[in-house]
DSSP file (Angstrom, degrees, kcal/mol; ACC not computed):
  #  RESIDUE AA STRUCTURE BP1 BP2  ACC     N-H-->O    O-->H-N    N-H-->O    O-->H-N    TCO  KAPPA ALPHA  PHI   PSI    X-CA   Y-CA   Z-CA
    1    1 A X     >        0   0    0      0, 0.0     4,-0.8     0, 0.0     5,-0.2   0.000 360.0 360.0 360.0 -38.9    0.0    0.0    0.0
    2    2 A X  H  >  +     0   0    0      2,-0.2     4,-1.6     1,-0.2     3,-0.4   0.832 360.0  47.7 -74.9 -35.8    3.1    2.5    1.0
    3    3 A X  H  > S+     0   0    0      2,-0.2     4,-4.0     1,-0.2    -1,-0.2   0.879 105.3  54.9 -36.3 -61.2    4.4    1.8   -2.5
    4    4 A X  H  > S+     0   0    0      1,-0.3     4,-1.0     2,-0.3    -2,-0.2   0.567 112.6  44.3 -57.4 -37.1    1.2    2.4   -4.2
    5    5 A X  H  X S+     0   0    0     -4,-0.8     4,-1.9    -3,-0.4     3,-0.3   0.845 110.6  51.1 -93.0 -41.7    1.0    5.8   -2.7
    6    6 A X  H  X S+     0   0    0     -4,-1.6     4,-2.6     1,-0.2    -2,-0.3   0.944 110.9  50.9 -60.0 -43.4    4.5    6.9   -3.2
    7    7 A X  H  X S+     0   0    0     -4,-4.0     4,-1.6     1,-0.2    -1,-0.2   0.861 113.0  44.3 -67.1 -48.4    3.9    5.9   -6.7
    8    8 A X  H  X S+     0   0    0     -4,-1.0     4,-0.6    -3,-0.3     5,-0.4   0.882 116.1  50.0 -46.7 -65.2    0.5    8.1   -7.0
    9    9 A X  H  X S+     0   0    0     -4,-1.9     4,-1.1     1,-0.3    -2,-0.2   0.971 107.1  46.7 -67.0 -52.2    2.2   11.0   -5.2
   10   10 A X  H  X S+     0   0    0     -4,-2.6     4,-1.1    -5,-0.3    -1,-0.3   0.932 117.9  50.4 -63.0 -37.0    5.3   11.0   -7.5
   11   11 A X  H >< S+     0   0    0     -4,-1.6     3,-3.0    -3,-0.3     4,-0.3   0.824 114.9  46.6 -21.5 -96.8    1.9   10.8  -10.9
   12   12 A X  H 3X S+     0   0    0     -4,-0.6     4,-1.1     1,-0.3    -2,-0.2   0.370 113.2  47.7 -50.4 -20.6    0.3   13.6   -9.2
   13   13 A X  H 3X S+     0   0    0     -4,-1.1     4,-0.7    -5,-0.4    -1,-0.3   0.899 111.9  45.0 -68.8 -46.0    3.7   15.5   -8.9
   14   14 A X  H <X S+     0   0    0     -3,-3.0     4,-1.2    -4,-1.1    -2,-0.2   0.675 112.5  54.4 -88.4 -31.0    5.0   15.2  -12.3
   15   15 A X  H  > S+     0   0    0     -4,-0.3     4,-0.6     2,-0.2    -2,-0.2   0.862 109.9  48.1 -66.0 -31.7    1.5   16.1  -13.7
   16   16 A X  H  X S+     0   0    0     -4,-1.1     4,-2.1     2,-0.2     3,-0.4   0.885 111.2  48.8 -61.3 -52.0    1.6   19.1  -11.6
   17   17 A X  H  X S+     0   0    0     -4,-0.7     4,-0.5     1,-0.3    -1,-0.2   0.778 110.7  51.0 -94.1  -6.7    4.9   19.9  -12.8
   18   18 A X  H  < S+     0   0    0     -4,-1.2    -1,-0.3     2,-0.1    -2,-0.2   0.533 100.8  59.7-112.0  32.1    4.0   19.4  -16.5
   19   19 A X  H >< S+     0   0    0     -4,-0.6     3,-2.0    -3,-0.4    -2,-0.2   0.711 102.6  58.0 -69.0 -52.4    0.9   21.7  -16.5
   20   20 A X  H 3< S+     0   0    0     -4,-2.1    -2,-0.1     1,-0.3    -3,-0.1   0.707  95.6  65.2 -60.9 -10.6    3.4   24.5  -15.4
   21   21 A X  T 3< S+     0   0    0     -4,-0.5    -1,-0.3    -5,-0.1     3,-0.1   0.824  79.7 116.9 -82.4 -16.5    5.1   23.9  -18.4
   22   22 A X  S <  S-     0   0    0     -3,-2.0     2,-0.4     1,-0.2    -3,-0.1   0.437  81.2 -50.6 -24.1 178.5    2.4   24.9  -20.5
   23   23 A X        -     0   0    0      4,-0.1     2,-0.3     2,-0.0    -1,-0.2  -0.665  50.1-157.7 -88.3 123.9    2.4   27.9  -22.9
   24   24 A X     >  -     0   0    0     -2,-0.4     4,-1.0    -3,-0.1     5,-0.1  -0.749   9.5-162.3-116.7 118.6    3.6   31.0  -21.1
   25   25 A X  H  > S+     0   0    0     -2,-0.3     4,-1.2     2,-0.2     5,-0.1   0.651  97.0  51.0-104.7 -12.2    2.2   34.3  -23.2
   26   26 A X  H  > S+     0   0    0      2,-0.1     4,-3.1     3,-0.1     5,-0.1   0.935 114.1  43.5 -59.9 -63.5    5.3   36.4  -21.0
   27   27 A X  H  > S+     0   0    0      1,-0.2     4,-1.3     2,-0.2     5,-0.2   0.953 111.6  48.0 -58.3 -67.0    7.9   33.8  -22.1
   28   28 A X  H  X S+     0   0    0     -4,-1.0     4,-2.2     2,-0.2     5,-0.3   0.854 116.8  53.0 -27.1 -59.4    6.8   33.6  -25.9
   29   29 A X  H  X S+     0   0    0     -4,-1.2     4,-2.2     1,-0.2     5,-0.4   0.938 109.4  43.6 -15.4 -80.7    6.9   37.7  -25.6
   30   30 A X  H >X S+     0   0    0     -4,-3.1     4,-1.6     1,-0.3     3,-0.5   0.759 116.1  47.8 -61.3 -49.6   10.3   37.9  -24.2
   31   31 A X  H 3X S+     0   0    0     -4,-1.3     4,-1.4     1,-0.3     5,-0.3   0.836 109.9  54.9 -62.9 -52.4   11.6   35.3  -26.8
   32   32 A X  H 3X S+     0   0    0     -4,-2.2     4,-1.7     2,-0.2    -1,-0.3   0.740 109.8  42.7  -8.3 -52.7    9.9   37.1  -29.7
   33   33 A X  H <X S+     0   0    0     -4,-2.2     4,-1.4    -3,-0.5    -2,-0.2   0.836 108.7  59.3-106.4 -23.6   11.4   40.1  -29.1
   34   34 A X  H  X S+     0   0    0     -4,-1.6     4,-2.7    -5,-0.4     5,-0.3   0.875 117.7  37.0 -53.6 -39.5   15.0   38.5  -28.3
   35   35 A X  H  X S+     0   0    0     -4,-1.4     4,-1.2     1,-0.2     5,-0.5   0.910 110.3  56.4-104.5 -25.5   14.9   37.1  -31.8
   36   36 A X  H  X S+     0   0    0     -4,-1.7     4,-1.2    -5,-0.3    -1,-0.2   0.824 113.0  41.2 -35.3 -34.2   13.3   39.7  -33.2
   37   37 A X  H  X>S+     0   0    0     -4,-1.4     5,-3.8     2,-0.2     4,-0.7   0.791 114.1  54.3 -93.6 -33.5   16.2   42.0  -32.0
   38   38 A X  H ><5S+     0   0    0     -4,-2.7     3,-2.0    -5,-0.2     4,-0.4   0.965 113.8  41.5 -51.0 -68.6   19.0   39.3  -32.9
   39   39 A X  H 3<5S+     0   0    0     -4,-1.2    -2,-0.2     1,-0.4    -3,-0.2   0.877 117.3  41.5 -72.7 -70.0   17.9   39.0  -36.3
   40   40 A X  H 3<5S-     0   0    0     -4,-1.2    -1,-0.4    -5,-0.5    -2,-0.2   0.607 107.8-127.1 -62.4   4.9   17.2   42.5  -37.2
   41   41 A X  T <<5 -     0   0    0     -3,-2.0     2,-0.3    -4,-0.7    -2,-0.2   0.976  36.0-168.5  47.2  69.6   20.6   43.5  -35.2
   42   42 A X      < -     0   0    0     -5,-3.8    -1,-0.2    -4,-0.4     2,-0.1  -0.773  18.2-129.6 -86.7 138.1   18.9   46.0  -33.1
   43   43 A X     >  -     0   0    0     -2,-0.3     4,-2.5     1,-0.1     5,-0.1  -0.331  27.1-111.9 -75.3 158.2   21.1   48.5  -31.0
   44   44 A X  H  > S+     0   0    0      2,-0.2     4,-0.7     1,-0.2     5,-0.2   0.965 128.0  50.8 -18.7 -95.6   20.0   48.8  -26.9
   45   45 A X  H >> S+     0   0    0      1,-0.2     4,-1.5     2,-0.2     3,-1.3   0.629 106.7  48.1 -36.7 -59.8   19.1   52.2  -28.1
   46   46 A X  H >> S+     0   0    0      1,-0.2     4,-1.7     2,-0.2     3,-1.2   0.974 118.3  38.7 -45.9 -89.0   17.0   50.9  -31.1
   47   47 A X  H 3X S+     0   0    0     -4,-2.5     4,-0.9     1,-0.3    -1,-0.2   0.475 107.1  60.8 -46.3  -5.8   14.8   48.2  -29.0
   48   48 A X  H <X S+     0   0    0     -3,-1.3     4,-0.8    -4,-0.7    -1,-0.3   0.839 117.6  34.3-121.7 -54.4   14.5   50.5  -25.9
   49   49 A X  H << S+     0   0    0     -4,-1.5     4,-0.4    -3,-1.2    -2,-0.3   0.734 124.8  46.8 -72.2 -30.6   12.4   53.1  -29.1
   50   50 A X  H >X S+     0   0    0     -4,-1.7     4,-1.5     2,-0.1     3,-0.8   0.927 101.1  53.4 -59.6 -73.6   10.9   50.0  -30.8
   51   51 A X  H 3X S+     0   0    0     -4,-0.9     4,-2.4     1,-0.3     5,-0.2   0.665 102.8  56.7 -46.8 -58.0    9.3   47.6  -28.4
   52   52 A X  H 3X S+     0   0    0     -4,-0.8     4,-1.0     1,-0.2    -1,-0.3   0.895 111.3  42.3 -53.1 -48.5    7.3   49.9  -26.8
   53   53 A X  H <> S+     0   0    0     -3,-0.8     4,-2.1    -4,-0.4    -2,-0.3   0.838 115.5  55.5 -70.9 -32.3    5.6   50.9  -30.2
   54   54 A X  H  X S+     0   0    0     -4,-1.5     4,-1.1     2,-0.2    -1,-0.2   0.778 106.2  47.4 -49.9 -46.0    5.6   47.1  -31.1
   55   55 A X  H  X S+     0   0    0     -4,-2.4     4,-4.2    -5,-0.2     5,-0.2   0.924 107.2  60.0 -83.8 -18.9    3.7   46.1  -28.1
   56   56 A X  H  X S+     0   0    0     -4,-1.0     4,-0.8     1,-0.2    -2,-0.2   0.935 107.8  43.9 -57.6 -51.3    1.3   48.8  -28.7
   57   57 A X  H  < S+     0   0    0     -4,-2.1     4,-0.3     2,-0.2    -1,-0.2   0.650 105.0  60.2 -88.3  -0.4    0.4   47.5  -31.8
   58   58 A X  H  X S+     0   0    0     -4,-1.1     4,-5.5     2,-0.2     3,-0.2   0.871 102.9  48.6 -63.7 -55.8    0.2   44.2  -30.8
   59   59 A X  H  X S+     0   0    0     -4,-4.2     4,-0.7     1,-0.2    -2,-0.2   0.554 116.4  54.2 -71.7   6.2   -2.7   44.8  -28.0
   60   60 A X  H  X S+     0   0    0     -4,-0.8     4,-0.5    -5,-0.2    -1,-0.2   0.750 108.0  39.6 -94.8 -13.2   -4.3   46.6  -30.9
   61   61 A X  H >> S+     0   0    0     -4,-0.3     3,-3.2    -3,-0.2     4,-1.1   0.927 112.3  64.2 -67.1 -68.2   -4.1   44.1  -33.3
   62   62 A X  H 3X S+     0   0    0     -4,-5.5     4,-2.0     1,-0.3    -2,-0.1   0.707 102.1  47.6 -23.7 -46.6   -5.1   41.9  -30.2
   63   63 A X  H 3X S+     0   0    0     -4,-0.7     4,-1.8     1,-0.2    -1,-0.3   0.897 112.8  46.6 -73.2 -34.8   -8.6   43.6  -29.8
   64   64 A X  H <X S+     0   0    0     -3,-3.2     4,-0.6    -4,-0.5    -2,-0.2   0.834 110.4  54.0 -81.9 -15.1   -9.6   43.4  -33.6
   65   65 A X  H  X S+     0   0    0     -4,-1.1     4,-2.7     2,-0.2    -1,-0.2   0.820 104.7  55.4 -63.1 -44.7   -8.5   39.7  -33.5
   66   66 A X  H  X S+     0   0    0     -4,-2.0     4,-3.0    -5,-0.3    -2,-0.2   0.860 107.2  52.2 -77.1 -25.6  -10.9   39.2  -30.5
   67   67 A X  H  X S+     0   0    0     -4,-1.8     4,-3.6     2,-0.2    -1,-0.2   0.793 107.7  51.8 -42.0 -36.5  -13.9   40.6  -32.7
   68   68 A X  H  X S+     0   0    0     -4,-0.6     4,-0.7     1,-0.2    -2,-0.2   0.987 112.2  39.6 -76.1 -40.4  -13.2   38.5  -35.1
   69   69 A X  H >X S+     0   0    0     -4,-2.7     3,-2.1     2,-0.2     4,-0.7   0.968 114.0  56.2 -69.8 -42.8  -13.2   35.5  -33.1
   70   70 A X  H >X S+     0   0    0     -4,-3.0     3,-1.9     1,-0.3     4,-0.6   0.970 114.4  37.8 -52.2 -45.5  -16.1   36.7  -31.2
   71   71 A X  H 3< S+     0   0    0     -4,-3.6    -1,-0.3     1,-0.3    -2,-0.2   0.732 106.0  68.8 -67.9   0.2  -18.2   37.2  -34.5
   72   72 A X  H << S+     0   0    0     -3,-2.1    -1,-0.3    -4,-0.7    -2,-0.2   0.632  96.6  67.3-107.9 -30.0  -16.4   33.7  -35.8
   73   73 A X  H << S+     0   0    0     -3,-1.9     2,-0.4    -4,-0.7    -2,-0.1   0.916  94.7  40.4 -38.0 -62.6  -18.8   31.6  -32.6
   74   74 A X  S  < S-     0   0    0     -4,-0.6    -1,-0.2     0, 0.0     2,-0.2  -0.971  78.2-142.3-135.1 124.0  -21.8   31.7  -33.3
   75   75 A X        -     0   0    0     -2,-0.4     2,-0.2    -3,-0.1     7,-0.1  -0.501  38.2-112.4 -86.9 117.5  -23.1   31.1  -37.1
   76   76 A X        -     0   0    0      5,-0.2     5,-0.1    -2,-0.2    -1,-0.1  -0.513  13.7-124.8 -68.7 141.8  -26.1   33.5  -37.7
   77   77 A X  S    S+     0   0    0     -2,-0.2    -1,-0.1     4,-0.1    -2,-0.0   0.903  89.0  29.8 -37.3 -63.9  -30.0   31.9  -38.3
   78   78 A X  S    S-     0   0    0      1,-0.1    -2,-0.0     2,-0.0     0, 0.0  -0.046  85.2-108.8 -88.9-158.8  -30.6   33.8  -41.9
   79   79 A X  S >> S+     0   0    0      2,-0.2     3,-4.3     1,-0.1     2,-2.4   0.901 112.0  68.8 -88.5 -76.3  -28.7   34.9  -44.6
   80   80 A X  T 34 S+     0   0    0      1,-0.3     4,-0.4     2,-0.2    -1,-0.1   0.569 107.9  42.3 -35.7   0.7  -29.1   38.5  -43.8
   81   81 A X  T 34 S+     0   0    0     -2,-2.4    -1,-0.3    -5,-0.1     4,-0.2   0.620 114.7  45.7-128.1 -20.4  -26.8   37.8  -40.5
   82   82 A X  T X> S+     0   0    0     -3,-4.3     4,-2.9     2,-0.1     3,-1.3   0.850 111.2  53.9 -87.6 -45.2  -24.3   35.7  -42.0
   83   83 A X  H 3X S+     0   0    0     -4,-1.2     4,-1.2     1,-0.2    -3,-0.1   0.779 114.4  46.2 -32.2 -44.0  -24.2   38.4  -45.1
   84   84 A X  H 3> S+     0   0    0     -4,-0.4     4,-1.7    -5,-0.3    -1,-0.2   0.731 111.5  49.2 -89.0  -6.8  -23.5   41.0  -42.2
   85   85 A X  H <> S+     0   0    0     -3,-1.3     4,-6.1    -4,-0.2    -2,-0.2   0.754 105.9  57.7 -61.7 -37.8  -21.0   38.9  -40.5
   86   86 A X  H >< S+     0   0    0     -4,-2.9     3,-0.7     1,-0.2     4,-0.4   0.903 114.0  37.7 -65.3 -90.1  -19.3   38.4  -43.7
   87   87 A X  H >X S+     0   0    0     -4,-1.2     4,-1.2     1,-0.3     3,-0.7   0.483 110.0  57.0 -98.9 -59.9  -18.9   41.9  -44.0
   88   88 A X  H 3X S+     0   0    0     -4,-1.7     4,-1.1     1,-0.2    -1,-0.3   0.944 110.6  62.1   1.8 -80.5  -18.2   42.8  -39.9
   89   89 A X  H <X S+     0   0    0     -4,-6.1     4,-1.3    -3,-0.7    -2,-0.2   0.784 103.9  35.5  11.4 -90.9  -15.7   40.3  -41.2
   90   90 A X  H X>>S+     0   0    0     -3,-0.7     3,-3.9    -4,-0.4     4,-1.4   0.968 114.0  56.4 -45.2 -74.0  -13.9   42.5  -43.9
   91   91 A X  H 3<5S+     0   0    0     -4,-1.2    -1,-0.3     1,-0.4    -2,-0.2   0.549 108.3  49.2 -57.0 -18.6  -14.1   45.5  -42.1
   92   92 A X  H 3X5S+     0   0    0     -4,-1.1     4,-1.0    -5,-0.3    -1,-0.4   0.851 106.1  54.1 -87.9 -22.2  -12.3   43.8  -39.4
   93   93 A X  H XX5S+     0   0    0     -3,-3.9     3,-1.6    -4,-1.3     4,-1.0   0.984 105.4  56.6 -80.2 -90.0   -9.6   42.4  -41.7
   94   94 A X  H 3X5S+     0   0    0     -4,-1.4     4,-1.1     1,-0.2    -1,-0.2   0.640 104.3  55.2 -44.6 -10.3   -8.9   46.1  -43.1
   95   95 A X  H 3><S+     0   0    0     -5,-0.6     4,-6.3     1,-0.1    -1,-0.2   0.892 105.7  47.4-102.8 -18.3   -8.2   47.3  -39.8
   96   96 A X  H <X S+     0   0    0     -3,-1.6     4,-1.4    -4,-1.0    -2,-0.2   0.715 112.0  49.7 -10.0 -61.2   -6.0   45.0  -39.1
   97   97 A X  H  X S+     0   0    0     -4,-1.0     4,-1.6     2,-0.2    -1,-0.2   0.822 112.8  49.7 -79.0 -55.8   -4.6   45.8  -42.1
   98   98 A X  H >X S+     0   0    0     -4,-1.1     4,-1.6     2,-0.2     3,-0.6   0.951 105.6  53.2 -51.9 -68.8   -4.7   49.3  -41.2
   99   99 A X  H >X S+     0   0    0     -4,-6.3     3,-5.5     1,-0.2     4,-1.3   0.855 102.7  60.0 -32.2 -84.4   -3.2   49.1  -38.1
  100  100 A X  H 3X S+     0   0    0     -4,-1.4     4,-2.0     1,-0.3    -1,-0.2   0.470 106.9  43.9  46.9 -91.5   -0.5   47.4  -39.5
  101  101 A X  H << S+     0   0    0     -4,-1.6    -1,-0.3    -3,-0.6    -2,-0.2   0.151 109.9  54.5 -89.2  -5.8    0.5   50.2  -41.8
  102  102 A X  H XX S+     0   0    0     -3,-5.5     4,-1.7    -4,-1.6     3,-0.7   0.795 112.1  48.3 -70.2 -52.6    0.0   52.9  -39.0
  103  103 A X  H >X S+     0   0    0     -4,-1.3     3,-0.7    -5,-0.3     4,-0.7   0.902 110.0  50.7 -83.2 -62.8    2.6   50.7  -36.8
  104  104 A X  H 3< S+     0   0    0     -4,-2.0     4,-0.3     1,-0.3    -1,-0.3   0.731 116.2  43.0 -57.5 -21.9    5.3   50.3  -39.9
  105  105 A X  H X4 S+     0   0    0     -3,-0.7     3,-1.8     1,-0.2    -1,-0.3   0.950 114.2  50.4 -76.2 -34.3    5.3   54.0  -40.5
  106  106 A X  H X< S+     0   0    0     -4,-1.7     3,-1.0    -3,-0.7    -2,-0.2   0.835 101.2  53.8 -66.3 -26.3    5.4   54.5  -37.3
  107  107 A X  G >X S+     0   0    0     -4,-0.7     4,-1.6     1,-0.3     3,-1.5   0.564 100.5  74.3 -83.0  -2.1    8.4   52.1  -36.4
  108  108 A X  G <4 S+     0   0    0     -3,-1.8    -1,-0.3    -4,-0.3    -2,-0.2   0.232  88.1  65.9 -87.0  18.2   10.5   54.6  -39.5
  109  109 A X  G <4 S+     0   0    0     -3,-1.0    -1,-0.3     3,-0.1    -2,-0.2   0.449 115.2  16.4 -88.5 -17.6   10.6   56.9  -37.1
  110  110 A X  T <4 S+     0   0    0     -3,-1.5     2,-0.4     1,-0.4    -2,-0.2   0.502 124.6  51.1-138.2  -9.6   12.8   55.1  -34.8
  111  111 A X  S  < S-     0   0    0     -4,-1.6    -1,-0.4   -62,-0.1     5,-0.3  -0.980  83.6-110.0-133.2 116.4   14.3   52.5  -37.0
  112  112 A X    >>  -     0   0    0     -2,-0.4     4,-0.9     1,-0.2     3,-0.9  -0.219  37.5-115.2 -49.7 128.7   16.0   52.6  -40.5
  113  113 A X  H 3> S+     0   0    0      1,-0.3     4,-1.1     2,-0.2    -1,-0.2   0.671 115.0  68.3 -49.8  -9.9   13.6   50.9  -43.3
  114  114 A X  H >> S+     0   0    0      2,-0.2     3,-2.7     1,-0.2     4,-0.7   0.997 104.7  36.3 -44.5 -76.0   16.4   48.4  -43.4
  115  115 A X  H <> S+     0   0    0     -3,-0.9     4,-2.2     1,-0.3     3,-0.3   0.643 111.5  56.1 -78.0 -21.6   15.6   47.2  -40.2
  116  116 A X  H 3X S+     0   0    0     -4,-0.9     4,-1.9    -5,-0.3    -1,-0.3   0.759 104.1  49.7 -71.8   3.5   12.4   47.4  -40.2
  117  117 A X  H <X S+     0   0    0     -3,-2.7     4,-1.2    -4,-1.1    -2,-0.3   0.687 111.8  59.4 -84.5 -13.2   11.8   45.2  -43.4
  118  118 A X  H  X S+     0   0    0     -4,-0.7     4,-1.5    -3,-0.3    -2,-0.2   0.878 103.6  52.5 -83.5 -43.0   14.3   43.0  -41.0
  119  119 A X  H  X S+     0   0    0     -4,-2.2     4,-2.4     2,-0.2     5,-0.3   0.906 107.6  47.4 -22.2 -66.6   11.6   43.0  -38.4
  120  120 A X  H  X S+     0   0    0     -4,-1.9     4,-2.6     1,-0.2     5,-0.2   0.978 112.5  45.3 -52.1 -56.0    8.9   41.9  -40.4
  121  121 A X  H  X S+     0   0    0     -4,-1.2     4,-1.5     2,-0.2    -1,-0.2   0.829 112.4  56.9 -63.0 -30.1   10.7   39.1  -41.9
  122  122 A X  H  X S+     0   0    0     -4,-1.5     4,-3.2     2,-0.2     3,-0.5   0.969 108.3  50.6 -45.0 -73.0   12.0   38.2  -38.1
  123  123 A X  H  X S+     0   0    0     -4,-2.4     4,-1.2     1,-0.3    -2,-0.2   0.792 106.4  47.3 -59.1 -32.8    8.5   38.0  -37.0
  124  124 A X  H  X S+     0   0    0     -4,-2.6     4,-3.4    -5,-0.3    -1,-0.3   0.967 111.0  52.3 -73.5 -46.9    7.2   35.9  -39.4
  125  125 A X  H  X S+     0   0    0     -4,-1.5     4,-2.6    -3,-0.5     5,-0.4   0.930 112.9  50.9 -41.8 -53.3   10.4   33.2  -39.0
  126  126 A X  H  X S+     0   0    0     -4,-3.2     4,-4.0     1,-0.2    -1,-0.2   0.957 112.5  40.2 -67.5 -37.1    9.6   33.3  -35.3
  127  127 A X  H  X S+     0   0    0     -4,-1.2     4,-2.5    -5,-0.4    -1,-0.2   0.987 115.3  57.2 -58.6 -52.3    5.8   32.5  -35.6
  128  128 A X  H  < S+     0   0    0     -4,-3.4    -1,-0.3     2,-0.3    -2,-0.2   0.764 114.4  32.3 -49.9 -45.5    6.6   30.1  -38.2
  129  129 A X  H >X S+     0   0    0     -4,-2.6     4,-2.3     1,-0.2     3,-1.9   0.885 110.8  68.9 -70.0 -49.6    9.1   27.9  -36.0
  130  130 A X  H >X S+     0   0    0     -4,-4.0     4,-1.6    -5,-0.4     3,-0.6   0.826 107.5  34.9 -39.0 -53.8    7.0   28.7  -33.1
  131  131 A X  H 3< S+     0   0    0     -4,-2.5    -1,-0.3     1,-0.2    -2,-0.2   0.123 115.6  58.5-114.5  22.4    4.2   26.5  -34.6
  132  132 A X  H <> S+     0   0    0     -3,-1.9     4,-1.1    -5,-0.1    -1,-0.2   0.366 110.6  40.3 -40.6 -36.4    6.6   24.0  -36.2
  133  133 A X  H <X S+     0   0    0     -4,-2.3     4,-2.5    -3,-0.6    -2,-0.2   0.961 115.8  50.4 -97.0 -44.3    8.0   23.2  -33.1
  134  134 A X  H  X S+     0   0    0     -4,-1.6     4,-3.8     1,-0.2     5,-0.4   0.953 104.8  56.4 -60.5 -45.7    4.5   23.3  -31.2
  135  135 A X  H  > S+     0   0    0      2,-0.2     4,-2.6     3,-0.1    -1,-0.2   0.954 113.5  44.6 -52.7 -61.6    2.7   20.8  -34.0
  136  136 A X  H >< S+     0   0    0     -4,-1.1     3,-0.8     1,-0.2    -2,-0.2   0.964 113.2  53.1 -65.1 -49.6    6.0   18.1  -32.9
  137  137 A X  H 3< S+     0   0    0     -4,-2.5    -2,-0.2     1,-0.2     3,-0.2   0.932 117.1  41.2 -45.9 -52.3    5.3   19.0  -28.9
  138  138 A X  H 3< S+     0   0    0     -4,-3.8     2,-0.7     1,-0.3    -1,-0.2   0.812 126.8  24.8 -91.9 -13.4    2.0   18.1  -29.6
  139  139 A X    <<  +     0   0    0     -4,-2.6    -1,-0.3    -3,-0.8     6,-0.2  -0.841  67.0 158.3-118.9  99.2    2.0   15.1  -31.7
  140  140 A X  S    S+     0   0    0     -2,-0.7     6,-0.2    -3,-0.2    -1,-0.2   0.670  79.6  62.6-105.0  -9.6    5.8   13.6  -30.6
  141  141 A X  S    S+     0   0    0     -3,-0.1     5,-0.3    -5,-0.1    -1,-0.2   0.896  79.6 119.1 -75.3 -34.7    4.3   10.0  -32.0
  142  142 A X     >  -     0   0    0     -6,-0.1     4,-1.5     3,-0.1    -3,-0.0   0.054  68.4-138.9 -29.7 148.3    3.9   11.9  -36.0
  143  143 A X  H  > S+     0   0    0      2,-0.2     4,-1.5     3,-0.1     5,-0.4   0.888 109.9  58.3 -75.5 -54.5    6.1    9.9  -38.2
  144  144 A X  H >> S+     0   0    0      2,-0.2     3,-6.4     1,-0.2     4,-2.0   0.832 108.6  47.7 -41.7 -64.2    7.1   13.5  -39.7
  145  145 A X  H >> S+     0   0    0      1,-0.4     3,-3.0     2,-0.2     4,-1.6   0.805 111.7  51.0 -39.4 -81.2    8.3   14.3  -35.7
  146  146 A X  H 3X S+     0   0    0     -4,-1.5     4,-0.8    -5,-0.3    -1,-0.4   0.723 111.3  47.8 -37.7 -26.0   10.4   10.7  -35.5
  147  147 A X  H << S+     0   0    0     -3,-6.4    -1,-0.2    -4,-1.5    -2,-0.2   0.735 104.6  58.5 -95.3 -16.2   12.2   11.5  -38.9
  148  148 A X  H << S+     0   0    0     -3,-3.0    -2,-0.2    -4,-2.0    -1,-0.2   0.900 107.4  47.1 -76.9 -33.3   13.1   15.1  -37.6
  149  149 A X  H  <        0   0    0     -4,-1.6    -2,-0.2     1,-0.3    -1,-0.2   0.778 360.0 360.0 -90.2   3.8   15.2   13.5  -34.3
  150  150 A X     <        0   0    0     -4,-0.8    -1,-0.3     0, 0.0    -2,-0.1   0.343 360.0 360.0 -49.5 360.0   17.1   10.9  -36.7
């Protein structure tokens, strides 16, 4: 029985400690903007003027994103309601879009267009690996996942 509980206590333990490993939206930040800054070879000075307008436009992105998913629940009865969703939709897209394109002018103000087209292209790499590497965490039996640790 004292086996049988040590063994249960040592589960419960290890489950405990891999829930805390979970996806961290502080850590993913901080890594983000570490490679973001390697890769576009941003000075101290440069990230210290950057970042701030970069997170800005992130929680602004962030709020038209959450429209979208909110209108993206629940599928309207008629036509006339999916027709205005559709369109909610768009309008949400293009501010996005807009934003966007407020945020890159804004970041030539504080950054040479070099480096921000080195930004962009950063940001995309990271997202991209980022949900490369989370697709093998989540499926580590995929044959793809076994031929990547050969």
């Amino acid at each position: 029985m004292r086996v049988v509980v040590i063994l249960f206590t040592f589960h419960f333990s290890f489950s405990i400690a891999s829930a805390q490993e979970k996806f961290s939206p502080e850590k993913f930040q901080a890594e983000l903007e570490q490679f973001i800054a390697k890769e576009a070879a941003l000075t101290k000075e440069e990230s210290d003027k950057f970042f701030p307008l970069y997170r800005e436009m992130q929680q602004k992105q962030r709020a038209v994103y959450q429209q979208m998913k909110a209108l993206g629940r629940n599928k309207p009865a008629d036509e006339a309601g999916c027709k205005q969703a559709v369109q909610k939709r768009d309008e949400l897209e293009l501010e996005q879009r807009r934003i966007l394109q407020t945020y890159h002018n804004k970041f030539f103000t504080v950054l040479p267009a070099s480096k921000v087209y080195d930004v962009i292209i950063a940001e995309t790499r990271f997202h991209r690996r980022a949900l490369r590497n989370f697709g093998n965490h989540a499926h580590p039996q995929h044959p793809q996942h076994q031929q990547q640790k050969k």
